[in-house]
C-alpha positions in Angstrom: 35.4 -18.1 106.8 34.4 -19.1 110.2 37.5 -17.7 112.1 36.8 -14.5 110.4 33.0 -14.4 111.2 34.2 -15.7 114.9 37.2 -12.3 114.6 34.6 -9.9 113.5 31.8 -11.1 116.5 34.8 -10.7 119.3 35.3 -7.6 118.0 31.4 -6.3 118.3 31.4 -8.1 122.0 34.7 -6.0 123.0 33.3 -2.8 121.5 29.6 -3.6 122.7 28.0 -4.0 120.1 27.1 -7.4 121.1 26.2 -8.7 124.4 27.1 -11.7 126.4 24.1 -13.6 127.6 25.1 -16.3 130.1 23.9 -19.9 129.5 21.8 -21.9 132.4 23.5 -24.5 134.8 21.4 -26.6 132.5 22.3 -25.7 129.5 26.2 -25.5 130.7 26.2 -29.4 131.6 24.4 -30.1 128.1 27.0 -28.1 126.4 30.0 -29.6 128.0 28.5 -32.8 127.5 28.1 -32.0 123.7 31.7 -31.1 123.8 33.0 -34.2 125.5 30.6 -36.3 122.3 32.8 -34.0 120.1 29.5 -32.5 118.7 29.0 -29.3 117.5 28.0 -26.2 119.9 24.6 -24.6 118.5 24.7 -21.3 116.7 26.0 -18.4 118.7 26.9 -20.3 121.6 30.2 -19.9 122.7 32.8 -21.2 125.9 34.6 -18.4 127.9 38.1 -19.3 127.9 38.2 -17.8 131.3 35.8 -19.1 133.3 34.4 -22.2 131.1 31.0 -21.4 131.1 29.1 -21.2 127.9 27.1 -18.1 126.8 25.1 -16.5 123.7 26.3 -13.8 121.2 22.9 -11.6 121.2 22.2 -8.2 119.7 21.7 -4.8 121.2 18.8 -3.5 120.4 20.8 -0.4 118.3 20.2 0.6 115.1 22.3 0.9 112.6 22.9 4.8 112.6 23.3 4.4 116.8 26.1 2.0 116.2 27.9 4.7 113.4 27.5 6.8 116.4 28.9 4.8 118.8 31.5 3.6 116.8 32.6 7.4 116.0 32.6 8.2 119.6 34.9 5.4 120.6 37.2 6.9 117.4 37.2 10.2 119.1 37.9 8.5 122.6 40.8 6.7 121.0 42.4 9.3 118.9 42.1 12.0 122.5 44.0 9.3 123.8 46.8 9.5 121.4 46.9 13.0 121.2 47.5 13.3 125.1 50.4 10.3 124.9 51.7 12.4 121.9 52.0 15.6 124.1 53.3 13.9 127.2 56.3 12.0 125.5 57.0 15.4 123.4 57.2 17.6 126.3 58.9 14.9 128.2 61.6 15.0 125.4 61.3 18.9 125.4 62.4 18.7 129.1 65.4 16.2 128.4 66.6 18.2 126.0 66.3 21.0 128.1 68.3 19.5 131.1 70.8 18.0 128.8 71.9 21.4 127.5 72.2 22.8 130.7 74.4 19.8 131.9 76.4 20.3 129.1 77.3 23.9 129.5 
């Protein structure tokens, strides 16, 4: 249940509708030294794989409907996106089908 919860947050942090809130210097060494005791990391806290620093999971202040909205926009980004990939490989194919024909002849 955990990795799923953990899957679910990553994906609200990459679509934003989490944010990152970096840890302390101070709070970094008492995390690592947490890890190193093999305790467990406080609620919401989190290492970066990247860099090893520690940081919060913290909500945006959106509401719910914002989020719908934001969420739908990113849709429409995603799906324009698609469409224009769509078009360029099919007119791409157009053109090779095109200049195969007139090889051919």
């Amino acid at each position: 249940m955990a990795d799923l919860k953990k899957e679910l947050q990553d994906s609200f942090l990459d679509l934003g509708i989490l944010e990152k809130e970096m840890c302390t210097n101070r709070e970094n060494k008492e995390y690592r030294k947490m890890q190193k005791d093999n305790a467990p990391l406080p609620e919401g806290v989190r290492q970066s794989p990247d860099t090893y620093q520690y940081y919060r999971v913290k909500k945006t202040d959106l509401s719910e409907e914002e989020i719908d909205r934001l969420l739908c926009y990113r849709r429409t980004l995603y799906l324009r996106s698609i469409k224009n990939s769509m078009i360029f490989f099919v007119g791409l194919s157009i053109i090779s089908l095109i200049c195969l024909l007139l090889l051919l002849r």
